[in-house]
C-alpha positions, -999 to 999 in steps of 0.1 A, spaced: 186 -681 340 158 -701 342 127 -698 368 135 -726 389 173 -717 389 166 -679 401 138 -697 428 163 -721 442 194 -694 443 173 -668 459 162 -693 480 194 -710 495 206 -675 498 177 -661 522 179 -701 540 217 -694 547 209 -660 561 185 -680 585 212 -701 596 240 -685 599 224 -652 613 194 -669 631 207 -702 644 173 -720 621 182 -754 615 156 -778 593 161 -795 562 135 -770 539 131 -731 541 97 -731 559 113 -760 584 141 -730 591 114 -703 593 95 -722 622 125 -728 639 132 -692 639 96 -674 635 99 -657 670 125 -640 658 109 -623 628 84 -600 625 49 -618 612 50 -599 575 85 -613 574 76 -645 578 45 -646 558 66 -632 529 93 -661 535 64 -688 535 56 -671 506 85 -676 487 92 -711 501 58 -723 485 62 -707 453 100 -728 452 82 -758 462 57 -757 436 83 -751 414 104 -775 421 78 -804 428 47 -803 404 53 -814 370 33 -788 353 47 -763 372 79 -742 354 80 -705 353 68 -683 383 34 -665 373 47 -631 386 84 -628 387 85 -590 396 62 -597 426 85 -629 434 120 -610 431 104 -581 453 92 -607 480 127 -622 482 148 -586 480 123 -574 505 132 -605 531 164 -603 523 169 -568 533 149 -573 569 165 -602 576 200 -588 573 187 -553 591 178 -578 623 209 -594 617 227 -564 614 247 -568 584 258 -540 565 239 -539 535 241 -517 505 226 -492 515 252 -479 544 274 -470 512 264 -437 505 273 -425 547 311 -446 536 315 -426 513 304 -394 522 327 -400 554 357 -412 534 348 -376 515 350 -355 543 383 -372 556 398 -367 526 387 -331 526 403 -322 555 437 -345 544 436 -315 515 427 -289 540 457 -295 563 484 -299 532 469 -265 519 476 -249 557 508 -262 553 519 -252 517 504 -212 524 525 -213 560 560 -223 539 
């Protein structure tokens, strides 16, 4: 995948966070960030001005076509993406592990109980 395709995917996915979970409405991300900014804690919103000028760039200068640091890019956008779900609240990957761990314990005692039952026959 190209540079400017991962920039505009990672984009649209942290602008549709904004407006389904935020209410932002604009045409551009930073237009959705102002709408919203109260909302968001100020390193959140620096990061997402961030990565809305880096996509613009991109997308709008001629001699602009691969990011200069793509790991510093990918964390700024994994990073927003994560708060903005947390002050969303949606569930994000990392309430996994507890699932699981409870699904575990329920099925635990499910083989606890059909034990009690199989020694008392």
């Amino acid at each position: 995948m190209s540079d400017i395709e991962l920039v505009v995917k990672r984009c649209k996915r942290l602008e549709s966070l904004l407006t389904e979970h935020f209410g932002a409405d604009g045409r551009g991300l930073h237009e959705k960030i102002s709408s919203v900014e109260r909302e968001l804690t100020p390193a959140l919103v620096k990061r997402l001005r961030f990565i809305a000028s880096v996509r613009n760039k991109l997308v709008h200068e001629a001699d602009a076509d691969k990011l200069q640091d793509r790991r510093a890019y990918l964390e700024a956008c994994d990073k927003s993406e994560l708060e903005l779900k947390k002050l969303a609240g949606v569930p994000t990957g990392l309430s996994w592990p507890r699932t699981l761990q409870t699904i575990a314990f329920i099925l635990l005692l499910i083989g606890l109980v059909i034990i009690l039952f199989a020694i008392r026959s």
